[in-house]
N, C-alpha and C positions, 0 to 999 in steps of 0.2 A: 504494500500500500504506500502511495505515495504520502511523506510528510508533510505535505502541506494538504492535503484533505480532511486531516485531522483538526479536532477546536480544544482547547484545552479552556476549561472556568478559572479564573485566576482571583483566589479570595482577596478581599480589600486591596484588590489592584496591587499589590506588592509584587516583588523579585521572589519570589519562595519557592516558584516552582519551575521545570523545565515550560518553554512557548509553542508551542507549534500553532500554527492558523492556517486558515484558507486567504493563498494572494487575492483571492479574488472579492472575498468581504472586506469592508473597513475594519482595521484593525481598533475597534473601539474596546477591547483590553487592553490597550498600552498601561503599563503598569506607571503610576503617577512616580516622581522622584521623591524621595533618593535611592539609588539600587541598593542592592545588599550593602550590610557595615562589612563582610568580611574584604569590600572594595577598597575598603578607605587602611586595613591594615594589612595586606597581601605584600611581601616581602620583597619581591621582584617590583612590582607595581612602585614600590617606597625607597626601589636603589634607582629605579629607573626615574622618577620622580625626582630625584638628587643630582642627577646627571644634567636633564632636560634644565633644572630649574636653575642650575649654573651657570649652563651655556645660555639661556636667556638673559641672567643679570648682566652676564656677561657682553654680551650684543648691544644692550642696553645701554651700558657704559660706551660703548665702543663707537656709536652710532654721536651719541652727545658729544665725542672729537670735533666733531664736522663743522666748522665755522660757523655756518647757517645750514644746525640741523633738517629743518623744515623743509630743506631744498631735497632732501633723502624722501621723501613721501610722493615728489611730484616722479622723482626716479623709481623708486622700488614700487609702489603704489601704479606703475605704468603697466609695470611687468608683472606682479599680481594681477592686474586686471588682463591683461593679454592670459594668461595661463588661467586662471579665474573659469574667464570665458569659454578656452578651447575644454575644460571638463565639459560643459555642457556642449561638448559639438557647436561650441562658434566659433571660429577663427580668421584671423586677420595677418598680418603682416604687421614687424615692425615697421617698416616705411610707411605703408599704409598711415599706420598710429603716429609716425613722426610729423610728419608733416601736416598732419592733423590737427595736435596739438601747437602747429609752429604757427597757425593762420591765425586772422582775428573770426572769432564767434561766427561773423557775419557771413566769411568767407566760405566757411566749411561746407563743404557738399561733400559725403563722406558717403561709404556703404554702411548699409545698415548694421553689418559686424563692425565694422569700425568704431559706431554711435556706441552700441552694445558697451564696450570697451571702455570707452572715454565716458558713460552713465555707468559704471562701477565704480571707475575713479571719484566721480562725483558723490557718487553714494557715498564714499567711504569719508570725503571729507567731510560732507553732511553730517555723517554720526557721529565724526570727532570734532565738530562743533555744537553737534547736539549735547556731545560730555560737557562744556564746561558752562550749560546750563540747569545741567541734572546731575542727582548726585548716585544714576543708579542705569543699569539699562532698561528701560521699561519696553511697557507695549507701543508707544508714541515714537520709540526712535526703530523699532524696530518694523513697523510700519510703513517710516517716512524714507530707510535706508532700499524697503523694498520698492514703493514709488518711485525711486532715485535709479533706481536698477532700470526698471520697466518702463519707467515714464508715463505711469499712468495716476489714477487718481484714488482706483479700486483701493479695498483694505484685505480683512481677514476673507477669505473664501467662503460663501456663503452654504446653508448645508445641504441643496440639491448640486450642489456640483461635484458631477462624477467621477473625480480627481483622482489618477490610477499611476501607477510609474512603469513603465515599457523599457525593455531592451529596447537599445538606439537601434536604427537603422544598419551600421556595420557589424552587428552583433548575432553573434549562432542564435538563431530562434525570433529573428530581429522582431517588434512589436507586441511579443510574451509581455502579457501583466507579471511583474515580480514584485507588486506591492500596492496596496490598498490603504491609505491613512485613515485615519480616524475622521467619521464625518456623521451630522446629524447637529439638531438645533442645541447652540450653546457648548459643541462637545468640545470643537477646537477650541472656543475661548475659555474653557474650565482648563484644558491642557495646556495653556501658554499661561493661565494664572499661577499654576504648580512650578513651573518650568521659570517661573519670573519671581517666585517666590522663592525659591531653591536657589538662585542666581542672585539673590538681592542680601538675604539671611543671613548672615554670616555667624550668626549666635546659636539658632534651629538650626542649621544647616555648617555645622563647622567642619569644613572641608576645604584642603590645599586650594587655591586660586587655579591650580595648572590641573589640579583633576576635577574640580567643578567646571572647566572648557572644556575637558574631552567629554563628563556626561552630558552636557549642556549641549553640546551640538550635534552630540546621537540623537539627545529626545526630540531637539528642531527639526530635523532630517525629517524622524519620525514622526511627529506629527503636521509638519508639511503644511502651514498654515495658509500660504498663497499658490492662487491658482499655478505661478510659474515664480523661476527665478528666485525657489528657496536656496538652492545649492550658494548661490552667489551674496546671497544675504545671511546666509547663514557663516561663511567664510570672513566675513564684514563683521558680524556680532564678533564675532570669535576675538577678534582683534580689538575693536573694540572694549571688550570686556575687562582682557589685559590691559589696557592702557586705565579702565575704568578702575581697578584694582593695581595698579600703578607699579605694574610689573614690564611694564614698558612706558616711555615717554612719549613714543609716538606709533601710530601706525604701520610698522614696517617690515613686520615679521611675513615672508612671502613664502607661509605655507602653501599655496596653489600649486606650485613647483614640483614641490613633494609628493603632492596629493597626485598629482597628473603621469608622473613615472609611477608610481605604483599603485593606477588607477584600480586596477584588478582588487587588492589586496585589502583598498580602501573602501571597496563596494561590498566585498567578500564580509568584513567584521564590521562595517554597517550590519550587513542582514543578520550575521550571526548573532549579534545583541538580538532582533527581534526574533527571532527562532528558537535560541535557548539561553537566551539570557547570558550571552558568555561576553560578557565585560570586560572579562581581563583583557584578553587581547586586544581588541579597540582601547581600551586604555593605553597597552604599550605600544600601541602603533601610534594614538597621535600623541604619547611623549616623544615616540623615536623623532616622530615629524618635527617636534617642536628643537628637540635636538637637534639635531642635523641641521635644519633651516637656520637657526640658532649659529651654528658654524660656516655655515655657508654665507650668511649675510654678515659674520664679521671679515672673511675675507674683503668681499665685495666692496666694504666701507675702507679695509683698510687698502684695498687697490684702488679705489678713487681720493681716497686722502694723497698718498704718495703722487699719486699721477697728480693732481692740483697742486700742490706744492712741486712739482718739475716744473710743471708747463709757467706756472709765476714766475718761478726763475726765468725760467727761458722766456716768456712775454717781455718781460723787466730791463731782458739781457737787448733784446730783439725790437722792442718797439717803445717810443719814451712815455707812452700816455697809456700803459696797461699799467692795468693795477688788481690789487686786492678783490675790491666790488665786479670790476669787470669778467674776472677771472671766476668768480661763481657765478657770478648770471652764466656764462659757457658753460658749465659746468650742470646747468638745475636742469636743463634737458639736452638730448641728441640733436637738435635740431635748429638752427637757431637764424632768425630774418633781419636786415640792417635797422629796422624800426624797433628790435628789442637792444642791439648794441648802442641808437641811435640816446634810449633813453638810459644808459647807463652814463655814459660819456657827456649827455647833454647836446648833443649833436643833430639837427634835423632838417640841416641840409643836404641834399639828394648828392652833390659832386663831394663833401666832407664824407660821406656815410660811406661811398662808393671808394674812397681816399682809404678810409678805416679798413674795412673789408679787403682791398688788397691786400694791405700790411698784415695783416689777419693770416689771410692767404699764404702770403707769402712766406708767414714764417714757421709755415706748417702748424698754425694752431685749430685755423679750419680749412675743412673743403671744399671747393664750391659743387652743387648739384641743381641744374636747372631741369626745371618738372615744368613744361607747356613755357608759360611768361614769368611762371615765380622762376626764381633762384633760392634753394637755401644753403645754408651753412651750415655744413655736419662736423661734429666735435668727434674725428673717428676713435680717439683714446675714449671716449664715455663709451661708445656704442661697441667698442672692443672689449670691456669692461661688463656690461650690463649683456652681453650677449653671448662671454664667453661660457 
């Protein structure tokens, strides 16, 4: 008999017993938080938890080097949203995304993976302007992070809608329901009050910060509160959450990465939690993520620290009017047009800007790339850096 035809009654909604369900009903047992306590003292779970929670302070520290930290969010925060994206089968091109971001608003005519892309980024700064008006994640930012995604107005899913999860299109079986969330009047919004109550408590609910985010975004997953574009709000929470818990200073932790090389693995202990409750593993999987990403974006920080400090030298050496300022504005994206050097420098005349940008050019700090009538200016050490 196949396990998933099977129903199991789950008393007071708790963790207590093995889950099996039918994919094809709404899983309206999802067992409310918090899972079992043997989660919170599981010995692996509590070394791997020591590890993760290192290399994060550690990032943390390493990222606040950065002259103007802030200018790492429009970087790392580009490339979370590119990888963000392609999880859900959207994908774009860094070019595409460069030169996107290098236009005025007005300009952009973009494909709609493009938008997709650049309305994650936007989410994400959303939420981390939502934090320093709140002192907690609620249901109001996490709403407005999903409006910011979708671009829509909609909110929670309403409960006739028949909101199912399908193997993608390239996938063995492609179109297979392999999941059901929870649906019917009131049920998501009693599940995200648990979920936001479990995430806010920290007195009821005393539990590490880095293992309240891994169960925190199994149970979002799981109960799947918007029509679309949970995956991507929920990878938003995440990070936000951290910085709301002040385990980060900024947004910049680019689990997406991680999550995207070991898509399989990451789907695989998703279902496993809703099948039989096995926790552990998804616990150590998104410590291992948070590790790893952890070490990977202090590299990242420390090869754009180093490469900024060259290129200043060599600007300083090479041209009399580069400076400090100038030198991170190149620096905050790949991409960069004479109207953004024009307002660093103060400069906004067309033969002056044109004067700059040679010199530029010429001393190998950028490249030139003409796209139709624009021309931009590529920073290839950022884009060697952020791509390697």
């Amino acid at each position: 008999m196949n396990i998933y035809s099977l129903r199991v009654q789950i008393i007071d909604k708790n963790w207590t017993c093995c889950i099996m369900y039918d994919r094809n009903v709404p899983f309206n047992e999802l067992p409310f938080l918090p899972p079992p306590e043997v989660v919170n003292n599981d010995s692996e779970i509590l070394l791997k938890l020591v590890s993760a929670s290192r290399a994060l302070a550690t990032m943390n520290a390493i990222v606040l080097r950065l002259p103007n930290p802030s200018m790492l969010i429009n970087t790392i925060a580009l490339h979370e949203a590119i990888t963000s994206t392609a999880i859900e089968n959207i994908f774009t091109t860094e070019d595409e995304l460069y030169k996107a971001i290098s236009a005025d608003e007005s300009q952009i005519k973009t494909e709609p993976s493009v938008k997709e892309v650049l309305r994650y980024r936007e989410a994400l700064w959303a939420g981390f302007a939502h934090l320093k008006s709140s002192t907690n994640i609620d249901l109001e930012m996490m709403i407005n992070v999903f409006q910011e995604i979708k671009n829509t107005s909609a909110g929670i899913r309403p409960p006739q809608a028949l909101v199912v999860i399908k193997r993608g299109q390239s996938e063995f079986r492609s179109g297979e329901i392999i999941y059901t969330p929870p649906r019917g009047e009131g049920v998501v919004e009693s599940y995200l009050a648990n979920l936001l109550e479990f995430m806010q408590d920290d007195v009821k609910y005393n539990v590490d910060p880095l293992l309240k985010m891994c169960i925190a975004h199994y149970q979002f997953e799981a109960i799947h509160p918007f029509q679309d574009g949970n995956g991507r709000t929920g990878r938003i929470i995440n990070l936000l959450y951290l910085v709301n818990k002040e385990m980060l200073s900024l947004p910049v932790l680019y689990l997406s990465k991680y999550i995207i090389v070991h898509k399989d693995d990451y789907y695989y202990n998703l279902g496993a939690v809703t099948q039989r409750g096995a926790w552990k593993n998804w616990i150590l999987f998104m410590l291992d993520a948070i590790e790893q990403t952890s070490n990977l974006t202090n590299q990242l920080v420390n090869e754009i620290i180093d490469q900024m400090e060259k290129t200043l030298i060599h600007g300083k050496q090479k041209i009399k009017w580069y400076g400090k300022e100038l030198n991170e504005a190149i620096f905050s994206q790949p991409y960069n047009k004479p109207k953004s050097i024009g307002e660093i420098t103060g400069k906004s005349s067309r033969t002056t800007l044109t004067k700059y940008m040679d010199e530029l050019v010429n001393a190998g700090i950028l490249t030139p790339k003409k796209d139709g009538k624009e021309v931009y200016y590529l920073n290839d050490d950022l884009i060697r850096i952020l791509e390697g």
